[in-house]
FITORVO-220740 format. One record per residue: x, y, z of N, C-alpha, C in turn. Coordinates in steps of 0.02 Angstrom, whole numbers, plus 50000, padded with zeros to 5 digits. Layout:
<nodes>
XYZXYZXYZ;...
</nodes>
This chain:
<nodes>
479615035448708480195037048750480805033148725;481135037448718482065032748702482265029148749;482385022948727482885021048778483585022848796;483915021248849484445025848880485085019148876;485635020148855486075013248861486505016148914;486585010648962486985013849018487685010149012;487995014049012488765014949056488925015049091;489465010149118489885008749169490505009049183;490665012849226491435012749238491465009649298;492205004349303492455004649367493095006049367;493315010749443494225011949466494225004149486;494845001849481495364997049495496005000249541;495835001249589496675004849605497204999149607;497024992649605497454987249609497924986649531;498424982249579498864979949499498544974849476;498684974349405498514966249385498694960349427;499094961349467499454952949465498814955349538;498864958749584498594959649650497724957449607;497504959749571496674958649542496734950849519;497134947649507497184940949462497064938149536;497484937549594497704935549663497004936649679;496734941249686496184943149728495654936849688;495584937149628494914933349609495044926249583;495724925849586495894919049602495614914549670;495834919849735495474916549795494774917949796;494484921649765493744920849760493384915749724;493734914549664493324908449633493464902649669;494244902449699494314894749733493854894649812;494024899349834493304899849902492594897649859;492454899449810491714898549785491794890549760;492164888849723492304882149708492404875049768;492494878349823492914874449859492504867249861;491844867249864491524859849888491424854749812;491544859749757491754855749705492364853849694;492624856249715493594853449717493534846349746;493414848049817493434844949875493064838449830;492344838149810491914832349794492284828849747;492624832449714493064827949644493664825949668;494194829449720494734824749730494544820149762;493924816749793493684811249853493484810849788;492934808949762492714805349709493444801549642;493924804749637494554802549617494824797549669;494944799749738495084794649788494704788049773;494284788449800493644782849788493934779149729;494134781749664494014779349624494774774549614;495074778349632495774775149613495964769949692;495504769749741495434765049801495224759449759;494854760149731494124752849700494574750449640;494934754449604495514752849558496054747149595;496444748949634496964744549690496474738749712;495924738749748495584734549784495304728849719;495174730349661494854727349587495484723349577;496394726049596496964724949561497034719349612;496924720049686497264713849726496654708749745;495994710949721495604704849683495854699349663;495874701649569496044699849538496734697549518;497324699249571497864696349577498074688949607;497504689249672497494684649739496994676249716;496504680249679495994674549648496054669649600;496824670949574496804665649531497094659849542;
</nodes>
């Protein structure tokens, strides 16, 4: 038996910029708790940075 290669079409009735918009807010909805974990993990980091700075300012 042959195999069959399938084809796909899809309509878009959207414009580009409206399809870019649309799956722009889809990836950032899908992303969101990785966003979220890395700007707090940046926080954190640049907190322990300042707190390391007035350490090491105060102690000597």
């Amino acid at each position: 038996m042959k195999k069959r290669k399938l084809n796909y079409r899809f309509h878009n009735p959207n414009t580009v910029e409206e399809t870019a918009d649309m799956l722009y807010k889809i990836f950032m909805e899908a992303n969101a708790g990785k966003v979220e974990r890395a700007i707090k993990e940046e926080l954190e980091k640049e907190k322990l940075f300042k707190d390391n700075d007035y350490i090491s300012e105060h102690s000597a």
